[in-house]
C-alpha positions in Angstrom: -79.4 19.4 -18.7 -83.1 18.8 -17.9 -84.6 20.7 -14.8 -88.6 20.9 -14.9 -91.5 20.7 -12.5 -93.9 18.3 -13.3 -96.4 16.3 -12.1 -97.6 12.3 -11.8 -99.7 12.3 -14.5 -97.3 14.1 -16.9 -94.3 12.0 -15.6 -95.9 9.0 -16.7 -96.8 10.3 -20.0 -92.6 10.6 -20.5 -92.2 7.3 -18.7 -91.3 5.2 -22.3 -88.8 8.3 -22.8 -87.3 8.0 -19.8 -86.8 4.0 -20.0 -85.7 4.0 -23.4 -83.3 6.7 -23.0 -82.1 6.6 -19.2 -82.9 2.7 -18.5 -84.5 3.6 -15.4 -88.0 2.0 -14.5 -91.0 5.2 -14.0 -91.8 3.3 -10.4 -87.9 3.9 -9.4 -88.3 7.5 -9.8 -91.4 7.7 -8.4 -90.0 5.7 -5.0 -86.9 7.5 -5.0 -88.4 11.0 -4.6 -91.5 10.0 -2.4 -88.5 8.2 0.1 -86.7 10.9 2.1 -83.5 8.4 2.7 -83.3 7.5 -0.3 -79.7 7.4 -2.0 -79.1 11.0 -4.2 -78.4 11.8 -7.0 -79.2 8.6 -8.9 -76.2 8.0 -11.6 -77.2 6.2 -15.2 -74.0 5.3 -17.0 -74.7 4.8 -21.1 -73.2 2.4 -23.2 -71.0 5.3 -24.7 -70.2 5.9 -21.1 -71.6 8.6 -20.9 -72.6 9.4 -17.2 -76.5 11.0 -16.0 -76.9 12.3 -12.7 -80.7 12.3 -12.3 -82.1 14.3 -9.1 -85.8 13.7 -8.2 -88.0 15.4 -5.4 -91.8 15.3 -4.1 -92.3 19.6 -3.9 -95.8 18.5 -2.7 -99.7 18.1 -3.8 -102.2 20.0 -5.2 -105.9 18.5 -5.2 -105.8 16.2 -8.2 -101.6 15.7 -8.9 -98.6 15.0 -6.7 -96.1 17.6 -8.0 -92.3 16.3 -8.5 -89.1 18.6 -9.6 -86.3 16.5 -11.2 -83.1 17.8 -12.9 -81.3 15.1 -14.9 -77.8 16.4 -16.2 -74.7 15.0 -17.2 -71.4 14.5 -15.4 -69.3 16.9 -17.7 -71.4 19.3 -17.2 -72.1 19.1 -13.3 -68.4 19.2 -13.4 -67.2 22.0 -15.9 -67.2 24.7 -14.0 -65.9 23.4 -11.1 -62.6 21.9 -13.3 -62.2 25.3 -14.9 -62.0 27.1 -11.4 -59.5 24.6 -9.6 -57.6 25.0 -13.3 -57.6 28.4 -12.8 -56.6 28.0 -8.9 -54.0 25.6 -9.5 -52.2 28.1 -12.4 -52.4 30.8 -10.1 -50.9 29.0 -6.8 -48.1 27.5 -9.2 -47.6 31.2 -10.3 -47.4 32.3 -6.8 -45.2 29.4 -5.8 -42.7 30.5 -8.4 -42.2 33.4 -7.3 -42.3 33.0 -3.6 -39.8 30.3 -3.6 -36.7 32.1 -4.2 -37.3 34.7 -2.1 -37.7 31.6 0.6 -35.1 30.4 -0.4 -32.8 33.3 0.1 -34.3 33.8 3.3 -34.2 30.0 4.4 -30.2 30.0 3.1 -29.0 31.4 6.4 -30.7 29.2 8.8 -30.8 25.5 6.5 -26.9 26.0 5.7 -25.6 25.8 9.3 -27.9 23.1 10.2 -27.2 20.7 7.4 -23.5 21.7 8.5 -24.3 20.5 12.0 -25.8 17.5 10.5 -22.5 17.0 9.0 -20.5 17.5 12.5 -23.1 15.0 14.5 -22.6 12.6 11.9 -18.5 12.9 12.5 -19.2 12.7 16.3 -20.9 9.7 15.7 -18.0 7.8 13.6 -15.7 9.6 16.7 -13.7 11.7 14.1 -13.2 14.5 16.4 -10.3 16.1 15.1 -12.6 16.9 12.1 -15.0 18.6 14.0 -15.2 22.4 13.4 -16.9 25.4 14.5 -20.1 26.3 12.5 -20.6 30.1 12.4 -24.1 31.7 12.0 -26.0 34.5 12.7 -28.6 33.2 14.7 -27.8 32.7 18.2 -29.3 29.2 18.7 -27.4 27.5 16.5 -24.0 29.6 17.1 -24.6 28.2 20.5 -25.4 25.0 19.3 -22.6 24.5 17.3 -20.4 25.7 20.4 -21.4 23.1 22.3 -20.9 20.1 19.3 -17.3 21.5 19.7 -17.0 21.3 23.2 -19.1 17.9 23.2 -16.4 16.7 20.7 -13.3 17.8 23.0 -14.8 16.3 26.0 -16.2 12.6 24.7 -12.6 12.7 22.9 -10.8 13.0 26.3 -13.1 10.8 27.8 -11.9 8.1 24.9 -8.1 8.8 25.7 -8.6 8.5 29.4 -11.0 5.2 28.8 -8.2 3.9 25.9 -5.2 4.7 28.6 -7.2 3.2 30.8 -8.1 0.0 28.9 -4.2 -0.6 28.2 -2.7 0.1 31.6 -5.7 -3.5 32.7 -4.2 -5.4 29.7 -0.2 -4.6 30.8 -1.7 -5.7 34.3 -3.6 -9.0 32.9 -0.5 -9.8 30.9 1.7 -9.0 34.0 -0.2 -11.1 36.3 -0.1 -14.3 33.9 3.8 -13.6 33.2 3.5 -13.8 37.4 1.4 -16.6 37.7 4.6 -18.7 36.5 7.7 -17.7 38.2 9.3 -19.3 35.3 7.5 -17.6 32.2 7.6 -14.2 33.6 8.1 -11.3 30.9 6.9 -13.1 28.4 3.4 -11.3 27.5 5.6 -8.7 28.3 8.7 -9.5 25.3 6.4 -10.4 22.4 4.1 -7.6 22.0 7.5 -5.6 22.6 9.4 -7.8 19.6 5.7 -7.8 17.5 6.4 -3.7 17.4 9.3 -3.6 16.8 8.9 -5.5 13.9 5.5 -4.1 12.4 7.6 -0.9 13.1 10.1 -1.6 10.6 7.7 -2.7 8.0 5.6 0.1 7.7 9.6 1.6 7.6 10.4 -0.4 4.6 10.9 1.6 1.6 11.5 -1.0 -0.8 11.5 -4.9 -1.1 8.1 -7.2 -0.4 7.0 -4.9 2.6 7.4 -1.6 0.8 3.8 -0.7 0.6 2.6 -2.0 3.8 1.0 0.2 6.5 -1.1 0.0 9.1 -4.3 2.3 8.0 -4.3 4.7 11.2 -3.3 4.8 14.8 -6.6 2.5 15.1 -4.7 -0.3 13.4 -1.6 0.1 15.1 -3.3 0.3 18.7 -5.6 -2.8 17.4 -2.5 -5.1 16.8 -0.8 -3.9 19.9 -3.5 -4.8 22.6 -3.7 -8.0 20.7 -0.4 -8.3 21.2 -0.3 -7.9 24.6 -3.1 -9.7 25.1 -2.3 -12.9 22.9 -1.2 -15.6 25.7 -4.4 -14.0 28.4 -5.7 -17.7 28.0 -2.7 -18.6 30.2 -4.3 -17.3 33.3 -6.6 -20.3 33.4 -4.0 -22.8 32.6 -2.4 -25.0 35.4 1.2 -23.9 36.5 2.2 -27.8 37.0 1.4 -28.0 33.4 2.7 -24.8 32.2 5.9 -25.1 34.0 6.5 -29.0 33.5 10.3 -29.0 33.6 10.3 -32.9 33.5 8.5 -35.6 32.4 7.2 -37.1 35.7 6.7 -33.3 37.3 2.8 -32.7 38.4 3.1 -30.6 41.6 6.2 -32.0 42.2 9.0 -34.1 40.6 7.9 -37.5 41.3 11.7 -38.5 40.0 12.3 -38.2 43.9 9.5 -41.3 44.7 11.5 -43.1 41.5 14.5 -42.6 43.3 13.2 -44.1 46.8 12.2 -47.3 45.2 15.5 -46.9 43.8 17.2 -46.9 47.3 14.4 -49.8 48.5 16.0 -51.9 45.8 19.8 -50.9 47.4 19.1 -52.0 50.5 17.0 -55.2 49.4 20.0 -56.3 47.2 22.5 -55.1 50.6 20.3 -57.7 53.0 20.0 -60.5 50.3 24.2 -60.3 50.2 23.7 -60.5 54.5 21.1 -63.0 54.4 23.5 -65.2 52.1 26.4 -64.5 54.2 25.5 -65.0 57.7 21.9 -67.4 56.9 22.9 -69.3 54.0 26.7 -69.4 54.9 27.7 -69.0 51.1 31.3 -68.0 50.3 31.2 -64.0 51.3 33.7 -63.8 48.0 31.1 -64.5 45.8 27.9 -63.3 47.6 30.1 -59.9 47.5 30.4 -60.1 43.6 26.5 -60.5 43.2 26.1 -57.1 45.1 28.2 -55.3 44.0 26.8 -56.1 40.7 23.4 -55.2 41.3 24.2 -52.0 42.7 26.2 -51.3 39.7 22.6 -52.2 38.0 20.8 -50.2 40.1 23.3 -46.7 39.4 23.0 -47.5 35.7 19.4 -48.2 35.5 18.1 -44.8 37.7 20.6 -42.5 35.6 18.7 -43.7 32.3 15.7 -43.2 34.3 16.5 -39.8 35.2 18.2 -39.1 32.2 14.7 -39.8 30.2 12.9 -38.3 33.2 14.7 -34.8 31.5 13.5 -34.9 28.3 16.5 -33.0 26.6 16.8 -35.0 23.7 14.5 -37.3 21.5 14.0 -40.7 23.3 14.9 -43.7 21.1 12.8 -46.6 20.7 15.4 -49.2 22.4 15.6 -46.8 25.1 11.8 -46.6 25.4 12.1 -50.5 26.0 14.6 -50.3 28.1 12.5 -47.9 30.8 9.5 -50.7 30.1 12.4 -53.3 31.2 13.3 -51.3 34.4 9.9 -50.4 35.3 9.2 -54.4 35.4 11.2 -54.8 38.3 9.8 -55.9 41.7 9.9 -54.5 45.4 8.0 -55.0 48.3 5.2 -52.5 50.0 4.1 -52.9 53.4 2.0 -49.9 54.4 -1.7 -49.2 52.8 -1.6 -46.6 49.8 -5.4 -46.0 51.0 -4.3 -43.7 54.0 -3.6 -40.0 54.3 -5.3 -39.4 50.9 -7.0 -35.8 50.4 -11.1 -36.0 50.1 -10.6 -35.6 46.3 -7.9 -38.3 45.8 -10.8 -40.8 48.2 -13.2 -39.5 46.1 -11.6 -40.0 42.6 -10.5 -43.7 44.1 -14.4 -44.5 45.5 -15.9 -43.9 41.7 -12.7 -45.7 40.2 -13.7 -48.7 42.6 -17.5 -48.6 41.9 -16.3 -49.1 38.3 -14.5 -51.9 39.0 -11.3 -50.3 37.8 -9.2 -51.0 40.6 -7.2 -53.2 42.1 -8.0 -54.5 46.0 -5.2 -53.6 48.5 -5.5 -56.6 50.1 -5.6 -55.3 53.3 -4.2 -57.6 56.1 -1.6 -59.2 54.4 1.8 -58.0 55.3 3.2 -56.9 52.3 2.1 -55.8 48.1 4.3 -56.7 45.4 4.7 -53.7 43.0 6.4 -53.0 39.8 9.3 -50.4 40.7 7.6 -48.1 38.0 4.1 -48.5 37.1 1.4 -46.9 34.7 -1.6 -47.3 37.0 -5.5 -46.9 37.1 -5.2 -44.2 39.5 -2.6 -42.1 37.5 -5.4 -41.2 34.8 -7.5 -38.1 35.5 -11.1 -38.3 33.8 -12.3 -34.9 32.4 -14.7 -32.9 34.8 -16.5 -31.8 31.8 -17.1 -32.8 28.2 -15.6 -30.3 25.8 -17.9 -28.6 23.3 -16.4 -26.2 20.1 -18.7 -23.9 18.5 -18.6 -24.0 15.2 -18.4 -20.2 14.7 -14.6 -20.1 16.0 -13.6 -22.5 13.6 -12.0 -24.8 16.1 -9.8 -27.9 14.5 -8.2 -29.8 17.5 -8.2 -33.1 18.2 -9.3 -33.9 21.9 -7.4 -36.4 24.2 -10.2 -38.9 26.1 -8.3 -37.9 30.0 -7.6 -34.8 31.5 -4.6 -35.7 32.6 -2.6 -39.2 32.1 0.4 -39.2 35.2 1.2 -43.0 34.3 5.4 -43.3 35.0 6.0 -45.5 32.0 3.9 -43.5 30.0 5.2 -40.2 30.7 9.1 -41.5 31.0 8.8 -43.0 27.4 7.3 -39.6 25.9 9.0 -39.6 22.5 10.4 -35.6 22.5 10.2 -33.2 25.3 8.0 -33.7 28.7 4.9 -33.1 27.8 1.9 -35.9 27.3 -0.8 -35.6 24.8 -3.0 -34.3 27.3 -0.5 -32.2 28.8 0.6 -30.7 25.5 -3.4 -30.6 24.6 -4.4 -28.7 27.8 -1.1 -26.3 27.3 -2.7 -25.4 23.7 -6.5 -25.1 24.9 -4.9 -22.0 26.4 -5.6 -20.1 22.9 -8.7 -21.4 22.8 -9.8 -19.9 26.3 -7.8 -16.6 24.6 -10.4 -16.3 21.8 -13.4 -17.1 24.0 -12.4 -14.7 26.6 -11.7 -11.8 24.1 -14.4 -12.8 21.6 -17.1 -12.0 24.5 -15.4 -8.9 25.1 -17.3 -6.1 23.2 -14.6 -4.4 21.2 -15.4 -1.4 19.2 -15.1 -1.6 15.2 -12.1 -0.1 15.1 -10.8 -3.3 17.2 -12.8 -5.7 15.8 -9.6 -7.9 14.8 -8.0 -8.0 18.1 -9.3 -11.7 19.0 -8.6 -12.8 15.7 -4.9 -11.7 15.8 -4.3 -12.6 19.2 -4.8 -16.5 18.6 -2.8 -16.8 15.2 0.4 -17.2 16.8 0.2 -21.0 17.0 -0.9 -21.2 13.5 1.6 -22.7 10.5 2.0 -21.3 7.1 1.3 -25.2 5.6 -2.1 -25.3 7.6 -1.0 -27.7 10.3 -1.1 -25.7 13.3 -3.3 -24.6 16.0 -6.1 -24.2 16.9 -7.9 -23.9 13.2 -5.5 -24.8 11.5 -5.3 -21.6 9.1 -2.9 -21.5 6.0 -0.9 -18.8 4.3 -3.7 -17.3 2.2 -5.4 -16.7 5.6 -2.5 -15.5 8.0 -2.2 -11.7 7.1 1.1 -10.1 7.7 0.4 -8.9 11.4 -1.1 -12.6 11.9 2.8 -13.2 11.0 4.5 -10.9 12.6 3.0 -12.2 15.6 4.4 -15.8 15.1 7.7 -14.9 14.4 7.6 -12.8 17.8 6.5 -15.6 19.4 8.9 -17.9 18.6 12.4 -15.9 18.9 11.1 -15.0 22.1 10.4 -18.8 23.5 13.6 -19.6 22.0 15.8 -17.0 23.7 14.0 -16.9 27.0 16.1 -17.9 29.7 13.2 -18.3 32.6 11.9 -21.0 30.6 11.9 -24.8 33.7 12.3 -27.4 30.0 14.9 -25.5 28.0 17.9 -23.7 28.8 18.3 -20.0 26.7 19.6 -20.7 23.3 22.2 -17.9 22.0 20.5 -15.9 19.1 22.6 -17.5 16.4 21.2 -20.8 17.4 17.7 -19.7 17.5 17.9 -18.2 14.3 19.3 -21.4 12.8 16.1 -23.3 14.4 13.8 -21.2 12.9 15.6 -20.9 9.5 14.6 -24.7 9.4 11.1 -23.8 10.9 10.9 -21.9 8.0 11.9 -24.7 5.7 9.5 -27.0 7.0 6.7 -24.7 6.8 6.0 -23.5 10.3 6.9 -19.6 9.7 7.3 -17.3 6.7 10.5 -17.3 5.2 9.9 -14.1 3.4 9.2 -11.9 6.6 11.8 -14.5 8.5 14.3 -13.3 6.2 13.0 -9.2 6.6 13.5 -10.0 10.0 17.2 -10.4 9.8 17.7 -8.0 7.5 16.2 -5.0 9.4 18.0 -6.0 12.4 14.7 -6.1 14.4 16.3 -9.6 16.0 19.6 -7.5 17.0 17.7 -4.3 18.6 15.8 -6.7 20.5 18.7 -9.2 21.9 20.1 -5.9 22.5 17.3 -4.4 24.7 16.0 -7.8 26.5 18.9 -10.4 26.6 22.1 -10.8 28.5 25.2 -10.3 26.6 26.5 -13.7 26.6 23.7 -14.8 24.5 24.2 -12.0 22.0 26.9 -14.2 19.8 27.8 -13.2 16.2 25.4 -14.6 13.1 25.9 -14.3 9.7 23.0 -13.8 8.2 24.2 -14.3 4.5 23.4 -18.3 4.2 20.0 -17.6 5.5 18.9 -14.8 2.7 19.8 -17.2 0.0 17.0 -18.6 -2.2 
């Protein structure tokens, strides 16, 4: 280090000294000290990097000289001192430190223990395990009473979940009651599956040895999860129509329209009753032979209206000659004299003025005395257009085709149906009921623990081959509660006796039907088979159906591979 007091004169004698060793110009110096804002210390860094801190100040003037103190000295000596102190500081706080901490610790012990243990007991709150939460002792009176009231927090927000769960199943029983009484015909049904479903799952988890030996239902979560689903797995009914739901016959909207069919019927009696009259007493033809000829046709007429009621019913699967047969009939002609224009409701005027505007309908030719009509006719007005077009997020996975018309109420069309009394767009619109199931529980927000309940409560339509409804899942993707489900489903619909289409099918029959179900890939054989074995199909005919339906089956032939 260099500290001196010097003057001008003598600072310029040492200015090649200070150039050649500091490379710092003499006026620099000079500027730097006679400036009072000038930047301090100045710092010279060497090529062997070694670092000068120069200081530089104008102490005042005598008569000849200025007078200038400056202190040049380098930066590991203007920091020695001060980096052997904060050494010295730093060892002694570690020291300190060392020895202070356990006796903070053993201090701290008694009051961070029971806290992280109440972190532990908010965090099982949280996750709502409250049978695992426990009373935290401690000394200090805070968190004693702390901990007292975690417990009593627990207790309370746990019977506030029972209530709310007790709660939350009594409104499902009552929205699956009310759709089972929406339909005079279907009622008990959202009340039999879930019923048939637990029964079932019951004697699974049961099973101590074959394919189902290991399975269980993780906690009473799981078990509550499948039953709401259960009971809720038909709640898409509620917004499905009952003339669709409970279409007992083929030409049945609001009402059996086999009743109109039959009128016609009788206008063709009489018609054929005043042409033998008219040929008779007009034409004067031989009454032998005009009596023949009627007779005749009426026995035409009887024939033709029983094989049009006959397919009216649906029972059976409708033959292709027989098809023709109702085309045939349906060609036949009578006579109308009174406008089909009047007495219409505002919707029916409504639906015929935008029909007309399209140039889809026929005039009525008002003011002539009579319309000739075909005694069964598929006609313009018989097709309902859809109200709104149908959109399918992609998210739910949706695979169903979708008919063009709501609704199709042409005679020949829905008298020729090949099996059963449902349409396309009937049979359509009684399926989009599982798709108004998973939109009404998906929006619902279930807790985690529930998560699965929309998911399970719109497999039941599904087919172990993929080709069901409504995505069209396979057997890699139906679990075994996704299963249990179906087969629920189906015994039920098939042993029902409040069903308007089918009559109640004793249980050896329905287990022969869905044996074959099986066979053609519509249930699981494997849990169809459990089913019988367990007796879960006995213990239910034995608790819900009459005793005349409850016929002896031999299972044997069935639990063959």
């Amino acid at each position: 280090m260099i500290a001196c007091s010097l003057d001008a004169a003598w600072l310029q004698q040492h200015t090649q000294y200070m150039q050649n060793h500091l490379d710092i110009p003499f006026k620099k110096l000079i500027k730097t000290a006679d400036d009072s804002n000038a930047k301090q210390p100045l710092i010279i860094k060497k090529n062997d990097d070694t670092r000068y801190y120069i200081f530089i100040k104008n102490i005042g003037n005598d008569i000849f000289t200025k007078q200038y103190f400056t202190a040049v000295i380098t930066e590991e000596m203007l920091f020695q001192q001060a980096t052997k102190e904060a050494f010295h500081s730093a060892l002694l706080s570690a020291l300190v430190m060392v020895i202070l901490l356990p006796i903070i610790w053993l201090f701290s012990t008694p009051i961070v223990r029971p806290i992280r243990q109440l972190q532990r007991v908010t965090e099982k709150i949280k996750l709502r395990q409250f049978d695992d939460v426990a009373f935290v002792d401690s000394n200090i009176k805070e968190l004693w009473q702390l901990s007292n009231s975690f417990v009593s927090m627990s207790q309370d927000i746990k019977q506030h979940e029972a209530s709310q769960k007790g709660f939350m199943e009594a409104l499902i029983r009552l929205i699956a009651t009310a759709i089972d009484d929406k339909s005079a015909h279907t009622g008990g049904h959202c009340y039999r599956v879930p019923e048939l479903g637990l029964m079932l799952s019951d004697a699974l988890e049961k099973a101590e040895e074959g394919p189902y030996k290991n399975f269980q239902f993780a906690n009473d979560n799981e078990r509550l999860e499948f039953r709401i689903a259960a009971w809720l797995h038909d709640c898409g009914k509620i917004t499905m129509p009952e003339h669709i739901i409970d279409k007992g016959s083929k030409l049945e909207c609001t009402y059996n329209r086999i009743h109109e069919i039959r009128t016609r019927f009788e206008v063709l009696w009489r018609d054929a009753e005043i042409d033998y009259l008219h040929k008779v007493h007009i034409e004067k033809q031989d009454p032998t032979i005009a009596l023949t000829t009627w007779e005749e046709r009426q026995t035409i007429l009887q024939e033709e209206f029983a094989l049009v009621a006959k397919a009216n019913i649906g029972s059976e699967l409708m033959s292709e000659k027989d098809r023709q047969k109702i085309k045939e009939i349906g060609a036949q002609k009578w006579t109308r004299h009174f406008s089909n224009r009047l007495g219409l409701s505002p919707a029916e005027e409504m639906m015929l003025v935008k029909q007309d505007q399209a140039g889809n309908l026929e005039s009525e030719q008002l003011g002539q005395q009579a319309v000739i009509e075909t005694l069964l006719s598929d006609k313009l007005e018989h097709i309902i257009p859809r109200v709104k077009n149908i959109y399918y997020p992609p998210s739910l996975g949706i695979k169903m085709s979708i008919p063009k018309h709501q609704y199709n109420q042409g005679e020949i069309y829905n008298l020729t149906i090949k099996k059963g009394t449902l349409t396309k767009e009937d049979r359509f619109k009684i399926n989009e009921h599982i798709i108004s199931t998973i939109t009404m529980l998906e929006s619902l927000p279930f807790p985690p623990e529930l998560s699965r309940v929309p998911h399970y409560a719109s497999t039941h339509h599904e087919r172990m081959d993929g080709q069901g409804y409504p995505r069209k899942l396979n057997a890699e993707q139906l679990s075994i509660p996704d299963r249990v489900l179906m087969i629920a489903d189906v015994f039920e619909a098939l042993t029902a006796s409040d069903r308007p289409y089918k009559k109640a099918k004793p249980i050896s029959i329905a287990i022969d039907i869905m044996f074959n179900m099986c066979q053609e890939g519509h249930l699981d054989l494997q849990l169809f088979r459990f089913f019988l074995e367990s007796n879960t199909y006995l213990k239910y005919a034995e608790k819900f159906l009459p005793e005349e339906q409850i016929d002896i089956v031999n299972i044997k032939p069935y639990l063959e591979n």
